[in-house]
N, C-alpha and C positions, 0 to 999 in steps of 0.2 A: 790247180790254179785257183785263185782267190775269186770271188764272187763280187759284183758291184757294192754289196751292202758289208761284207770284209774288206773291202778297197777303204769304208768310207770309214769302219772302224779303226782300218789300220792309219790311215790320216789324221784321226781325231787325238789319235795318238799322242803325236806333235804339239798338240796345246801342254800335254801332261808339266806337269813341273815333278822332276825325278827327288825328291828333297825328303829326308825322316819328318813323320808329322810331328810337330813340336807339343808337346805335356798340355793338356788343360788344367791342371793341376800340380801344384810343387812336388808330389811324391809320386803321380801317374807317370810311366817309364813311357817313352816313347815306341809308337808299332814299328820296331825296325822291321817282323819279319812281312809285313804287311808291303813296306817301301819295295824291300828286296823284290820281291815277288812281284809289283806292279814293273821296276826294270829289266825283269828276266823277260817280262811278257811283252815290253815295248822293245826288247831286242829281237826276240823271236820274231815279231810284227815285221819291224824293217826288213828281217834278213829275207821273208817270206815276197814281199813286194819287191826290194832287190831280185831274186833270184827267178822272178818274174819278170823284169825288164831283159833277163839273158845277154843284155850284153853292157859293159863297164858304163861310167860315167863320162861324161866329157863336160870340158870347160875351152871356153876360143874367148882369148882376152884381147881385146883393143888397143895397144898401146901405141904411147911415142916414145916410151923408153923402156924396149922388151928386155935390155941390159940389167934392170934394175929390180927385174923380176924372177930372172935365172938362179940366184941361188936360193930365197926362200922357197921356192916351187921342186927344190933340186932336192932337198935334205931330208932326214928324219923319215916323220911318218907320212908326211907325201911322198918322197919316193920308194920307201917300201910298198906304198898304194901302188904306184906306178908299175914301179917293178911285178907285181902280183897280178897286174891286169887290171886293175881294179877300177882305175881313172884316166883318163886320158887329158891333158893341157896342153893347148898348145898355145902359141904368140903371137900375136900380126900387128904387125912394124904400119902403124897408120901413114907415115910417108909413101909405103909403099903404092898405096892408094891415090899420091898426089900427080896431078898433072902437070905442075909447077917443075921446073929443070933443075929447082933447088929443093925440091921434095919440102915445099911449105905448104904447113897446116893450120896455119894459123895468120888473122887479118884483123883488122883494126875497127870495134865495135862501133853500130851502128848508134848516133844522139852524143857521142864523145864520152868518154871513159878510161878511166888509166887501164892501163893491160892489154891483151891480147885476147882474142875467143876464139874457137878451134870453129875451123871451116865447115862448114856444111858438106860441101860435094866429097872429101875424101870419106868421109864417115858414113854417109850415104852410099857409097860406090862398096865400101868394106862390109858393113852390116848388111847389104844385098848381095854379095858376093859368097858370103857365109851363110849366108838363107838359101841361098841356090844350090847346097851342098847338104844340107839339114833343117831340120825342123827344129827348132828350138821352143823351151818351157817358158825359159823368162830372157830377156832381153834385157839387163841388168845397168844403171848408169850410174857411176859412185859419183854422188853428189852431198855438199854438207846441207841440204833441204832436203834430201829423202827419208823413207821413213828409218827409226834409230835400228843399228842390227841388234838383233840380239839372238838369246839361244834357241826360244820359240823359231824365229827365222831359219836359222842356219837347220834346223831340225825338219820344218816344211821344203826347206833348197836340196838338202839330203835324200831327197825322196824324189827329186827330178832326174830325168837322163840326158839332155844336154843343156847347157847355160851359156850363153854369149855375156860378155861383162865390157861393157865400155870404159876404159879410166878417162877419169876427167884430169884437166891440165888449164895452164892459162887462166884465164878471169871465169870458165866454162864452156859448155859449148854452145855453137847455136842452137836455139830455142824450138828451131821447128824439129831439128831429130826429135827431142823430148818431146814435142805434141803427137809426133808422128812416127816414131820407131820404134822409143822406146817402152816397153811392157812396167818397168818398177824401175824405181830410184832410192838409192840405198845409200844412209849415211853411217859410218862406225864412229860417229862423235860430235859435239856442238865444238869444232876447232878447225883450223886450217892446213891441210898438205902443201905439199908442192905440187903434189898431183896423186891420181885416183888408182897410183900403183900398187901401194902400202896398205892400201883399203880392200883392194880388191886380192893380195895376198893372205888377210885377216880374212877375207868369207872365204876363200878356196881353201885355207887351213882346219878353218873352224867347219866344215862342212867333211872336205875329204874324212877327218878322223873319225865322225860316223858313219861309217861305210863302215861294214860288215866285212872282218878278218883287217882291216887295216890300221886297229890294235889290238895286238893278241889276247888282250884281256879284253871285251865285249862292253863290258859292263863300265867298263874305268872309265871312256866316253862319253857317258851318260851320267856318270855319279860327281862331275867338274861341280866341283860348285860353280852474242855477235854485236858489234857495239852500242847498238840502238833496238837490238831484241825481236827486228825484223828480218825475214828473207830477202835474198835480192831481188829484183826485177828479172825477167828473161830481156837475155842480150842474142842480139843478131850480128851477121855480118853480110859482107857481099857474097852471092846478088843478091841485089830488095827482092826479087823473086824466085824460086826452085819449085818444079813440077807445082805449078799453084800454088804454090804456100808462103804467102808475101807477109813482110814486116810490115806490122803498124805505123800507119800514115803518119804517126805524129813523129815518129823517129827519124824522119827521112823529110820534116818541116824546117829545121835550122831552129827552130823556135826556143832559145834555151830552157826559159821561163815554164812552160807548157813541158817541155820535156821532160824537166823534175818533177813537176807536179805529177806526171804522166806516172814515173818512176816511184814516186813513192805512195801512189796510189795504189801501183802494184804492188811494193813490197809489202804492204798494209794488207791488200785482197790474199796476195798468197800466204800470207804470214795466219790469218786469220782459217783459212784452209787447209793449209797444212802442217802449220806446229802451231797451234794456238796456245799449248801451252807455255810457248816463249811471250806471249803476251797475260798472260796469268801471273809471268815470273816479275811483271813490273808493279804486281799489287804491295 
């Protein structure tokens, strides 16, 4: 078994970028066997901390359309994983979670807004429902303001053993799960879905494939090669309040005037916090 300070090696890992060093020179031949040789060693690494965790991967996805999830999850080299033992996915139907007779999830944002935002209590009820059963690494929320995915990511996700993934739908969710649920917010793009299914299919793919034997060639895994430039605001819905966690007083004022100002004060605070570089892009 690996030692704290091989644990930290083998994670640093993960930064690597697997790529031939490019020539300093127009007639210096690039170090292939140098490349080769750092991806032999980062495969070894994973398979060594894999085979250390003793037992498969899991993923518990959130949805409200686990229909629309079944066949990418179903095909290829996901389900060769699957079938191998390798990973385990499974679905939950977020209605199922609703107290509502008509299994709704969704209610009409707090300070007025077009759209819809997904409920608090059923999402709350399901991500405590799946903590009561495991322990989870990341608590994952597909939102287009989280950080951008990429293979860096998907290389440190590789290396966890269970992930809960919320998809998002609607105009979003409520704001307190994000203060208070959820671990990382994860976008695969500066553009809009219908929902955070498609998203969360993209990191389950891009992940299961480095997992060790679930493509037979080891190495082929690793050798891959907004209108106004703001975030939104966080949107609430009913109740103004859950276990303590109440929406801002100014949303629940009628005040229109104050309400925008409210709104786009945030989307400036978070804009500036979280992708700044959407605000570099108006230079």
């Amino acid at each position: 078994m690996a030692t704290g300070l091989e644990n930290l090696r083998i994670y640093s890992l993960c930064s690597i970028t697997l790529t031939h060093p490019k020539p300093k020179t127009r007639n210096q031949k690039p170090k292939t066997q140098n490349s080769k040789l750092e991806t032999l060693n980062y495969v070894r690494s994973i398979k060594c901390l894999y085979l250390q965790k003793e037992k498969q991967m899991r993923f518990d996805i959130i949805t409200v359309l686990p229909e629309l999830l079944e066949s990418p999850l179903n095909f290829s080299i996901i389900k060769r994983a699957k079938d191998k033992g390798l990973v385990n996915i499974e679905l939950h139907n977020l209605r199922d979670f609703s107290k509502n007779k008509h299994r709704q999830v969704d209610d009409y944002p707090f300070g007025g807004k077009a759209g819809m935002v997904m409920m608090i209590e059923p999402i709350h009820d399901a991500i405590n429902f799946l903590k009561s059963q495991r322990k989870y690494d990341e608590i994952i929320y597909t939102s287009p303001d989280g950080e951008l995915f990429d293979q860096k990511i998907a290389n440190e996700l590789s290396l966890k053993k269970n992930i809960l993934i919320l998809c998002g739908h609607y105009k979003g969710i409520d704001h307190r799960i994000r203060e208070n649920l959820i671990t990382r917010e994860i976008s695969i793009g500066n553009y809009v879905l219908t929902g955070g299914e498609i998203a969360a299919a993209v990191m389950v793919d891009s992940i299961v494939r480095l997992l060790p034997d679930a493509i037979s060639d080891e190495t082929s895994a690793l050798s891959d090669s907004f209108q106004d430039n703001l975030l939104a605001p966080p949107v609430y819905t009913r109740p103004a309040e859950f276990n303590g966690w109440k929406v801002p007083d100014i949303l629940l004022s009628g005040n229109e005037a104050e309400i925008e100002k409210w709104k786009y004060e945030q989307s400036v605070l978070r804009t500036k916090n979280l992708r700044p570089d959407l605000l570099n892009d108006e230079d």
